[in-house]
Backbone as numpy.savetxt, mean C-alpha at the origin, in Angstrom:
# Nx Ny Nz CAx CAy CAz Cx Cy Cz
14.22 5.80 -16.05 12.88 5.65 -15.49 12.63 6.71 -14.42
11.39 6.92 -14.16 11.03 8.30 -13.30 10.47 7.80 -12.22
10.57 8.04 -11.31 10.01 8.23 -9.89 8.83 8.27 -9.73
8.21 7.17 -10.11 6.34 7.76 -10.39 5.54 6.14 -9.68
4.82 6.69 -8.92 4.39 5.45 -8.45 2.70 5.90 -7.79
1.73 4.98 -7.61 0.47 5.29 -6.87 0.53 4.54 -5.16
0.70 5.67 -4.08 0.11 4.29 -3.00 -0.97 4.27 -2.73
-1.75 3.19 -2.46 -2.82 3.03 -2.18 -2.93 2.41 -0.67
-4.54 2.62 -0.09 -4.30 2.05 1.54 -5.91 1.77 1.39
-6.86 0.73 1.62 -8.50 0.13 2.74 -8.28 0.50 3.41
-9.54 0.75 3.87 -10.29 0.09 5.19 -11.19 -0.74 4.81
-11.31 -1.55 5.91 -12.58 -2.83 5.69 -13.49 -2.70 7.01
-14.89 -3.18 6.68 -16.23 -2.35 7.34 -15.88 -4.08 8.25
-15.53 -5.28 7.84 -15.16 -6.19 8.47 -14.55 -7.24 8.42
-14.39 -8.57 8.68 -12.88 -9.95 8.48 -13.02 -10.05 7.36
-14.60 -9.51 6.14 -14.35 -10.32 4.85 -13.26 -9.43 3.98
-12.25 -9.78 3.34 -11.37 -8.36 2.49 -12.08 -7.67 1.70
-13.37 -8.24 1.07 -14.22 -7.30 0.35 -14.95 -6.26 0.73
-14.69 -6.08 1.96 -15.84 -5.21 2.75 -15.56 -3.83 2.68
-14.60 -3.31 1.70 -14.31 -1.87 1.54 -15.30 -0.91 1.94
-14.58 -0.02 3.10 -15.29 0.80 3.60 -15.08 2.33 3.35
-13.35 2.50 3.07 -12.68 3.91 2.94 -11.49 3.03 1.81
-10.95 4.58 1.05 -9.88 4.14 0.06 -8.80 5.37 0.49
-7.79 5.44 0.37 -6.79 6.06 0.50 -6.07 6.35 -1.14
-5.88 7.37 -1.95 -4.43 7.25 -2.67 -4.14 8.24 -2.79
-3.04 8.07 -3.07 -1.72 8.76 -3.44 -0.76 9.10 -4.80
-0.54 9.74 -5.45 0.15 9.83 -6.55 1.31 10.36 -6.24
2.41 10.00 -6.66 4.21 10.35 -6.66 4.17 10.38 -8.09
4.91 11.57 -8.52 5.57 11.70 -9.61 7.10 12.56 -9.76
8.25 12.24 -10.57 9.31 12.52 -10.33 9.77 12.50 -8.69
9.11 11.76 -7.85 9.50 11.84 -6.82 9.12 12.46 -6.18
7.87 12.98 -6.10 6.97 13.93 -5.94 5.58 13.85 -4.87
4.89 13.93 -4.09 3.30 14.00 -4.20 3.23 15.09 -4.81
1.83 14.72 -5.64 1.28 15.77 -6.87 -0.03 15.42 -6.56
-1.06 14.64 -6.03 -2.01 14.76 -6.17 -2.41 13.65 -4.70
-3.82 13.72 -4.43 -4.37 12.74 -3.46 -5.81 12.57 -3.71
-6.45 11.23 -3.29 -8.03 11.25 -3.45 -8.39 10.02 -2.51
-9.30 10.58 -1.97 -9.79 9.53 -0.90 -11.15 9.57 -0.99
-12.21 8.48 -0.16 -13.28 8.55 -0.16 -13.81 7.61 0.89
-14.67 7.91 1.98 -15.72 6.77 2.32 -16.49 5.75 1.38
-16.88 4.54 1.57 -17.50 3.87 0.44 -18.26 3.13 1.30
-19.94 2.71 0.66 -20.24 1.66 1.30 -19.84 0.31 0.52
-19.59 -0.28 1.50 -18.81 -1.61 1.14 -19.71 -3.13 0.25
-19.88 -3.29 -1.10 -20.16 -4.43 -1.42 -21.34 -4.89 -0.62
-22.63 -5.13 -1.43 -23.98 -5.78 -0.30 -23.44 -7.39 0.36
-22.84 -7.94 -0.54 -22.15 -8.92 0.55 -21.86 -9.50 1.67
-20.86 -8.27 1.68 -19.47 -7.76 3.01 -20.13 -6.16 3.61
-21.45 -6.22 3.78 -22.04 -4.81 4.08 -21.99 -4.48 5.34
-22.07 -5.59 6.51 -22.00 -4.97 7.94 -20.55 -4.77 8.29
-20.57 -4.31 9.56 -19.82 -3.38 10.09 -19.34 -4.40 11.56
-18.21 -4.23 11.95 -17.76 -5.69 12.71 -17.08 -4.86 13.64
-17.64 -4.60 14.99 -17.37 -3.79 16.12 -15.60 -3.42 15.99
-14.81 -4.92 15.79 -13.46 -5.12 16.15 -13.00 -4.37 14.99
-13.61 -4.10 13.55 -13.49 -2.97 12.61 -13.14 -1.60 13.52
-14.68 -1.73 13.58 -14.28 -0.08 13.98 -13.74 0.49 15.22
-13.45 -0.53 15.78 -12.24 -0.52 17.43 -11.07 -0.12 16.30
-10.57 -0.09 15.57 -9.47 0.11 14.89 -9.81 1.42 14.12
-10.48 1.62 13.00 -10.40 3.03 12.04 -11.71 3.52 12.96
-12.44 3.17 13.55 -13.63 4.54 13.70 -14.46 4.39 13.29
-14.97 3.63 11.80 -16.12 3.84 11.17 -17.20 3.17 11.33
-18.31 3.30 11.29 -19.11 2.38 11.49 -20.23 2.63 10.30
-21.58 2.01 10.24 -22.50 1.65 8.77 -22.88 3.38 8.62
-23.28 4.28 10.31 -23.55 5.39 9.83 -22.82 6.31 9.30
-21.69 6.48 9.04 -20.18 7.24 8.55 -20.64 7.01 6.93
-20.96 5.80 6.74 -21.22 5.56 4.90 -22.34 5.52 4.36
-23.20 6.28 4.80 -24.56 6.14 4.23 -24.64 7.09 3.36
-24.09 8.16 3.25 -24.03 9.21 2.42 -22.61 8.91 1.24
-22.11 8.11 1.71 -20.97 7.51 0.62 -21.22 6.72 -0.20
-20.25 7.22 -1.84 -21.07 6.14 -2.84 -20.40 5.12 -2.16
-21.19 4.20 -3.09 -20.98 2.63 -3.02 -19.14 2.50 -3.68
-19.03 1.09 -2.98 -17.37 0.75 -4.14 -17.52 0.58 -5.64
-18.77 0.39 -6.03 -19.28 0.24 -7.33 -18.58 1.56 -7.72
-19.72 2.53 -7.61 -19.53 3.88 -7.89 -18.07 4.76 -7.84
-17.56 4.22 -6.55 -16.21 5.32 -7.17 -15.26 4.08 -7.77
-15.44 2.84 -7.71 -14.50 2.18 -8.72 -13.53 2.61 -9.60
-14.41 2.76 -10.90 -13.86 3.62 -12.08 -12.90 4.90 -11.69
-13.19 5.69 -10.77 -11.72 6.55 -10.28 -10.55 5.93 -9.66
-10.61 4.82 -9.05 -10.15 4.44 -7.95 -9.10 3.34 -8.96
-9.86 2.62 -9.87 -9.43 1.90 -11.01 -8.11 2.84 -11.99
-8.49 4.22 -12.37 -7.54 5.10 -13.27 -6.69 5.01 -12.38
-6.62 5.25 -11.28 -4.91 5.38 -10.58 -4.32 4.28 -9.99
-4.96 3.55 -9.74 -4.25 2.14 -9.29 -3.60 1.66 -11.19
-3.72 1.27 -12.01 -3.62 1.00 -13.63 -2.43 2.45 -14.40
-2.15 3.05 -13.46 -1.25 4.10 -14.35 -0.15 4.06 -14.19
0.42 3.20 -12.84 1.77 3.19 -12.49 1.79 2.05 -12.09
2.87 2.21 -10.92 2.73 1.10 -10.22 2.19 0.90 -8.70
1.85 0.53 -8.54 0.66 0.70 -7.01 1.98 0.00 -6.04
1.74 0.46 -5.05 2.50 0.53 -3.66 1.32 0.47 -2.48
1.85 -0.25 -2.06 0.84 -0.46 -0.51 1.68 -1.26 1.03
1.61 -1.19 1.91 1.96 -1.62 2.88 1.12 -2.66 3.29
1.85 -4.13 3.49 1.19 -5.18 3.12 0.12 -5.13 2.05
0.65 -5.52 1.02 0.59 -4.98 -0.56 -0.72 -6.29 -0.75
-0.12 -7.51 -0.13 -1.55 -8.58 -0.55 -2.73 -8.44 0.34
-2.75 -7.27 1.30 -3.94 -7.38 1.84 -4.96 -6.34 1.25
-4.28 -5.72 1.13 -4.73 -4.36 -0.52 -5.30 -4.87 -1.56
-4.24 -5.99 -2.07 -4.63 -6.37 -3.35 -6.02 -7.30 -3.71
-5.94 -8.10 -2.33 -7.24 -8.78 -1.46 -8.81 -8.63 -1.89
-8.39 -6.80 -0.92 -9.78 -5.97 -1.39 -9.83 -5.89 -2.80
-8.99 -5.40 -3.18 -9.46 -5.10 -4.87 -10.04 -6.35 -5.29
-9.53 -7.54 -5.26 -9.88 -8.65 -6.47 -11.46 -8.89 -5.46
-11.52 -8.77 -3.94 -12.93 -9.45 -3.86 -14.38 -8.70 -4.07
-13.53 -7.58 -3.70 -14.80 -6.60 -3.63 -14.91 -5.85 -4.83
-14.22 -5.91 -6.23 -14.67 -6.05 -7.52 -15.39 -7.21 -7.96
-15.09 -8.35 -7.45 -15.68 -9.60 -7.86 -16.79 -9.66 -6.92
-17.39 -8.96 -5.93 -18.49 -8.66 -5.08 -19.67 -8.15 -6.13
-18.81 -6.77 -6.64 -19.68 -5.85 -7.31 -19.86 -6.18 -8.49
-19.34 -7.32 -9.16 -19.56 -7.54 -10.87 -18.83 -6.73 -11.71
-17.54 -6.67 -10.71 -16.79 -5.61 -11.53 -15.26 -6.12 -12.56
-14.64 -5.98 -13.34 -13.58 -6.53 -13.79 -12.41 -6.14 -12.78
-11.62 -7.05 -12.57 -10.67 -6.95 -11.29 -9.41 -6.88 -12.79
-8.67 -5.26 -12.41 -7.14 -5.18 -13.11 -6.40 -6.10 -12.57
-5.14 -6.29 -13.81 -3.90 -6.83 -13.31 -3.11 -5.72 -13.00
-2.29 -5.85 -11.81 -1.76 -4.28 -11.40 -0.35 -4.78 -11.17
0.79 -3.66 -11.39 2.18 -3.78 -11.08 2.42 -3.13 -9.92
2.83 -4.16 -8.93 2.95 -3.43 -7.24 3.71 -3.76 -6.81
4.42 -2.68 -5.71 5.37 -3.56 -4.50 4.53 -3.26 -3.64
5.21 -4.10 -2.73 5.20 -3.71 -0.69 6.47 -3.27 -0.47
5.60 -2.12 0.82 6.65 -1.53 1.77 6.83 -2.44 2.67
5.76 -2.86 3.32 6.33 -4.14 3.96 7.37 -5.20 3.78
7.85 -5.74 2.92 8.57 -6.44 2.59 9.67 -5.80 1.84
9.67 -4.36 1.72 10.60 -3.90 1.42 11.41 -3.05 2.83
10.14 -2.81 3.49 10.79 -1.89 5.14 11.83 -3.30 5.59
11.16 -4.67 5.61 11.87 -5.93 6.43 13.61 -5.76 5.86
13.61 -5.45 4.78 14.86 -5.26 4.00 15.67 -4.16 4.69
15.23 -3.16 4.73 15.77 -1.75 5.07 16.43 -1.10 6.58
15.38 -1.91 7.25 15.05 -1.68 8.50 14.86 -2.68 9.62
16.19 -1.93 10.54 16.30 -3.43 11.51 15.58 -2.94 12.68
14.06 -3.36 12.69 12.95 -2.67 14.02 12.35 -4.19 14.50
11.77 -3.59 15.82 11.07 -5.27 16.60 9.74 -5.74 16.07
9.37 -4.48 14.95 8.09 -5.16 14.22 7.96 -4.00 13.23
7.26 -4.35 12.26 6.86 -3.44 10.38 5.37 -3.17 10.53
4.96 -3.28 11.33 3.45 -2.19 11.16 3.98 -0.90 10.54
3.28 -0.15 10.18 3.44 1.10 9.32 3.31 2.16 10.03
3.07 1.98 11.22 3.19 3.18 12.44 4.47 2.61 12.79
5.29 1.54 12.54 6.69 1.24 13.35 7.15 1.83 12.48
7.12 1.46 11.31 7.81 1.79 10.00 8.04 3.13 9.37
7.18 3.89 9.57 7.03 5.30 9.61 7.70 5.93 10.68
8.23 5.83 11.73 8.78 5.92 12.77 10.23 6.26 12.11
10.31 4.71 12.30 11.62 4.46 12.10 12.51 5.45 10.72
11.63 6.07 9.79 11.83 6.37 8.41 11.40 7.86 8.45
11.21 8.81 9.73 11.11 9.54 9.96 9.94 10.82 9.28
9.08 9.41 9.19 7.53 9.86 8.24 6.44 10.32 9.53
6.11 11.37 8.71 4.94 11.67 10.26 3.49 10.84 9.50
2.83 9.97 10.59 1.68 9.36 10.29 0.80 10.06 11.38
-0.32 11.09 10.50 -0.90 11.46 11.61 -1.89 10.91 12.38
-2.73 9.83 11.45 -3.91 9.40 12.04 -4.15 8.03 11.30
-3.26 6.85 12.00 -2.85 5.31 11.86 -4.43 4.92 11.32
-4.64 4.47 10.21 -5.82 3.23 10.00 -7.16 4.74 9.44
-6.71 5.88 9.33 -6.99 6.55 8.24 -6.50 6.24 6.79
-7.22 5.53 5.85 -7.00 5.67 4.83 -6.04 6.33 3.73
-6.03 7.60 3.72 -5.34 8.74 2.88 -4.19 8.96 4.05
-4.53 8.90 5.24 -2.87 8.84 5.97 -2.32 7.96 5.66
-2.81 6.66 5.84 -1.76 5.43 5.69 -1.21 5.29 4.02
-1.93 5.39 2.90 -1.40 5.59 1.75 -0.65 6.85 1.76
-0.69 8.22 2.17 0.75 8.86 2.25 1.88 8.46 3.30
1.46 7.85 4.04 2.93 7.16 4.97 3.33 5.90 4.07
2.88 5.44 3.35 3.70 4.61 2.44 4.72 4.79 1.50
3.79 5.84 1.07 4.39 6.66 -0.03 5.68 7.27 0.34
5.72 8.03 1.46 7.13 8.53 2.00 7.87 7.91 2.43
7.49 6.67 2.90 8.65 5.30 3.36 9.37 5.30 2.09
8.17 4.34 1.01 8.80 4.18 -0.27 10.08 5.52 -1.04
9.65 6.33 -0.79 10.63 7.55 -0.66 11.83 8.10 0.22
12.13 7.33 1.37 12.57 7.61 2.40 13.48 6.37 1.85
13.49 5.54 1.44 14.03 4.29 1.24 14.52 4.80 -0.17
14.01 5.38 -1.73 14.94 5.99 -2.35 15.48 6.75 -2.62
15.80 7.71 -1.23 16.56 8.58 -1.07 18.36 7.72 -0.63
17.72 6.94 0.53 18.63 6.23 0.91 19.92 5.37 0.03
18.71 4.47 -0.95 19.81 3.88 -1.61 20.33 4.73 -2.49
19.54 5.93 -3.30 19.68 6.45 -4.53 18.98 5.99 -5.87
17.51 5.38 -5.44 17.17 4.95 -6.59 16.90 6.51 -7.46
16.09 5.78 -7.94 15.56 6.97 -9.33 14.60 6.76 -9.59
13.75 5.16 -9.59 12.51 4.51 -10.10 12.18 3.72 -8.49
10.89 3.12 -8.42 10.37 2.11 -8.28 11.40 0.96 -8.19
11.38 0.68 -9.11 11.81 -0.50 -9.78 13.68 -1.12 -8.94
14.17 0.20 -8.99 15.38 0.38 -8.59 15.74 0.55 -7.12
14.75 0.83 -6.21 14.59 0.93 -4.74 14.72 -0.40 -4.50
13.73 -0.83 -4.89 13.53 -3.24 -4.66 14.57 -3.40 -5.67
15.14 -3.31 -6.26 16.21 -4.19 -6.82 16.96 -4.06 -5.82
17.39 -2.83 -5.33 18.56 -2.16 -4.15 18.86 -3.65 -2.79
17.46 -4.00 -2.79 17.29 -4.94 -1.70 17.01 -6.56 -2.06
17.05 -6.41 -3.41 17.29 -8.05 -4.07 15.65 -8.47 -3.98
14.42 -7.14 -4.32 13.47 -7.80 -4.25 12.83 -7.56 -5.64
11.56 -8.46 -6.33 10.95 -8.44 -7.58 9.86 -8.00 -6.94
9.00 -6.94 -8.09 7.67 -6.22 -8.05 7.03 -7.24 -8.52
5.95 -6.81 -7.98 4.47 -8.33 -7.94 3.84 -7.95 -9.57
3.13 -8.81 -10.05 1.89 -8.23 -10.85 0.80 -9.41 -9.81
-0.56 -9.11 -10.27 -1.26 -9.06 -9.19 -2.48 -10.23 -9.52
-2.76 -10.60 -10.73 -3.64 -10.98 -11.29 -2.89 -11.38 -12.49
-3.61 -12.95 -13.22 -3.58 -13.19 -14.47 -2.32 -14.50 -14.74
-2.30 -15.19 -15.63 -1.12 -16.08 -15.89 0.35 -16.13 -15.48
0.53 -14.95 -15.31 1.34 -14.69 -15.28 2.00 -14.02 -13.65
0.67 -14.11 -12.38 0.75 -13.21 -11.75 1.76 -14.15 -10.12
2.47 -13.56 -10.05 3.66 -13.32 -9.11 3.75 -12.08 -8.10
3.81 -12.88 -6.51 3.97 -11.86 -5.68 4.78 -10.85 -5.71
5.07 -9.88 -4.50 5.99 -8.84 -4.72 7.46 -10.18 -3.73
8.27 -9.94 -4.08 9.20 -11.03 -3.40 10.42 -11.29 -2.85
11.41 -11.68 -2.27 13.18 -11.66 -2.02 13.44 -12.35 -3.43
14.07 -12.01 -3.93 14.48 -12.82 -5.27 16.14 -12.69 -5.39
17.02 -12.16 -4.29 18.11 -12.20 -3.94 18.56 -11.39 -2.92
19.90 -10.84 -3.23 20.61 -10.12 -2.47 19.96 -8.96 -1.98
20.73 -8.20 -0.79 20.62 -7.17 -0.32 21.95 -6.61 -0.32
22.05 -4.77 -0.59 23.34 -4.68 -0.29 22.86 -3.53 0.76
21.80 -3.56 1.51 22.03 -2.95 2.45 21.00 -3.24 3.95
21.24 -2.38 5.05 19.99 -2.81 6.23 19.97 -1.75 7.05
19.27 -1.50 7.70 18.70 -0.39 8.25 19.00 -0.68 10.20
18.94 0.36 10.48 19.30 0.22 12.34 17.73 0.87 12.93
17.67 0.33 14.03 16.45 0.59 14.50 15.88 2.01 14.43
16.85 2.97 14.46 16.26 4.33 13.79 16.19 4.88 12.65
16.31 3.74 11.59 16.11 4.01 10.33 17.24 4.92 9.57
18.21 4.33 9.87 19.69 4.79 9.39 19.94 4.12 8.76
19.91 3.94 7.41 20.45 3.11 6.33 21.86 2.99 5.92
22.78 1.83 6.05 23.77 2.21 5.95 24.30 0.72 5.11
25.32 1.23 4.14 25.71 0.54 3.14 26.96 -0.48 3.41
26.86 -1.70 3.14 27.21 -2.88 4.03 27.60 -3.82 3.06
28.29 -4.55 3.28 28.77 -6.06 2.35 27.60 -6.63 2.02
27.69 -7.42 0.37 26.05 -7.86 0.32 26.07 -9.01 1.04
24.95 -9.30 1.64 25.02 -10.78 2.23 23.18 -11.47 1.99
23.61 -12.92 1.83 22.28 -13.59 1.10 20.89 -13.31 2.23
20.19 -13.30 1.98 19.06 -13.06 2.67 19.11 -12.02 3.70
């Protein structure tokens, strides 16, 4: 299996998860970035205003997106790369959130998607006093230039997720979270299951993100 994965990263215009305001992604291939696409969006008529304590955090506010399509509109791009691999996100269900509400905002068909979290995979890796993705990036020696930017925060995922299979030696996705005794989510549908601990770890990380290979022990 190849090294190929999408991260993705929101913003939300406010508390509702549908309120997509900005998209972040990322493409890895062979282990790679090969490509990026981001966009402002106005967010779902819904979830359309803009919630001060929002933009105390990313910056944006209703005038930043007036000239931005709608989430309707770039959907369909945004849809091809999340559906080609496997999507990666840092806190992966608050990602996944936006997608299912603010497709189901717009009258749109919400994919079933194959994803991990870095989050719950950094908790594995990395022994720090907290997993925000500015800790986490830190610790994993990822430069994040501009926290709660969109296309930054989906490439600081992306290089964690990379930074982590360098460490163990994966090769895939798939093989990084096994490394740490965790199962990839699918996201939607009968069948759909979080990203999760589903056993062992054979390894843990020191507060500077030194991974070092250790007796397995349960949880």
């Amino acid at each position: 299996m190849a090294l190929d994965f999408v991260a993705f990263d929101w913003e939300t215009a406010n508390g509702a998860r549908g309120s997509a305001c900005a998209v972040g992604l990322v493409r890895v291939r062979d282990g790679q970035v090969v490509s990026t696409w981001s966009s402002l969006l106005r967010p779902p008529a819904p979830f359309a205003g803009f919630d001060p304590a929002n933009t105390a955090v990313h910056g944006l506010c209703a005038d930043d997106v007036t000239e931005a399509p709608s989430f309707a509109e770039a959907w369909p791009t945004v849809e091809s790369w999340l559906v080609a691999d496997t999507a990666v996100a840092h806190n992966a269900r608050f990602d996944l959130d936006v997608v299912k509400d603010a497709t189901w905002a717009s009258g749109l068909h919400c994919p079933r998607l194959r994803y991990g979290c870095t989050l719950t995979l950094a908790r594995r890796h990395f022994d720090l006093p907290s997993y925000g993705l500015d800790v986490v990036a830190e610790a994993a020696g990822v430069t994040l230039e501009a926290h709660h930017d969109a296309l930054a925060d989906a490439r600081a995922a992306a290089e964690v997720l990379l930074r982590v299979c360098s460490d163990v030696g994966a090769t895939s996705v798939e093989e990084a979270f096994d490394a740490h005794g965790i199962g990839l989510g699918w996201s939607t549908g009968p069948e759909a299951v979080p990203c999760r601990v589903v056993g062992r770890s054979r390894w843990h990380g020191s507060p500077r993100g030194t991974a070092q290979h250790v007796e397995p022990t349960l949880w």
